[in-house]
N, C-alpha and C positions, 0 to 999 in steps of 0.2 A: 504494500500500500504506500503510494508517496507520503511527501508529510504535506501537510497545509501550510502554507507559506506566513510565516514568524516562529514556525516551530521547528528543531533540530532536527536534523536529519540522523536515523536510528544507528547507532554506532554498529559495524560491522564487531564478529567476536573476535576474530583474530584483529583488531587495532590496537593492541597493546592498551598500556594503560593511560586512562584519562590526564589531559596536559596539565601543568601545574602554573597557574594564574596567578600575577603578585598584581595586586594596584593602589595606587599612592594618589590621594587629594592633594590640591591647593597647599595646606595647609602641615604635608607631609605625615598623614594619618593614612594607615592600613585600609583600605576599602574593598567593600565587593560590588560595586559600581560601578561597570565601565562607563558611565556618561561625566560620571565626576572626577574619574581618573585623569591627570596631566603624567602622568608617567608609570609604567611597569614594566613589567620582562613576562614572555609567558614561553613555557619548554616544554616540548612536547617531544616525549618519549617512542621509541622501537618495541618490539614487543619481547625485548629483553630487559626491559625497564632500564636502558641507558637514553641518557639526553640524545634525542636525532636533533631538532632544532631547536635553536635559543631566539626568541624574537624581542630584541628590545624599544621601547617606545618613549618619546616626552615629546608633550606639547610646550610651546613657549609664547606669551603672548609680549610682541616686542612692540615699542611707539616708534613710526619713522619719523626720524627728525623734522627731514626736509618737508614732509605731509602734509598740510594747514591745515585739512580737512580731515574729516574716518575714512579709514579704508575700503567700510561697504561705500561709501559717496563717490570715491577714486575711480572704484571699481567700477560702479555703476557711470561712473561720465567717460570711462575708459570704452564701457561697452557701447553709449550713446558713440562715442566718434568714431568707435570701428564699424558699427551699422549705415552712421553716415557717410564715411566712407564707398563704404558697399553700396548704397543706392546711388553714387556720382559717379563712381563706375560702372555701375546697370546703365546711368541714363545717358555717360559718355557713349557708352557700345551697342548701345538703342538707337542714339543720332548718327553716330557715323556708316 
């Protein structure tokens, strides 16, 4: 039976064993939250219980100097010019 889509997919029996999950808040507290997580490692074992992969992770939230604005603003005026862009080129190679 597949699974319904938000829910795990049924672990085969030979996958060894289940990976071992660390996650770290803000505020450098133990969590089981990955949406609150800014950093962890998660290893996930062979079915000899030795580490096959180590995956490690940190978010960093940094200010750009140079910025005057938010990022989402940037971004979003970044998308407006490359759109307009794209329409002065459609309507160049429409006219000629």
């Amino acid at each position: 039976m597949a699974p319904v889509d938000g829910e795990p997919k049924p672990r085969r029996p030979d996958a060894g064993p289940l990976p071992r999950v660390a996650y770290t808040d803000a505020e450098g507290r133990a969590t089981d939250n990955p949406a609150a997580a800014v950093h962890g490692e998660i290893v996930e074992y062979d079915g000899h219980g030795r580490p096959r992969r180590r995956t490690r992770f940190f978010l960093a939230e940094r200010d750009i100097s140079w910025l005057s604005v938010s990022e989402p603003a940037f971004l979003i005026w970044v998308l407006v010019t490359l759109m307009a862009a794209w329409l002065v080129i459609g309507l160049v190679l429409r006219l000629t």
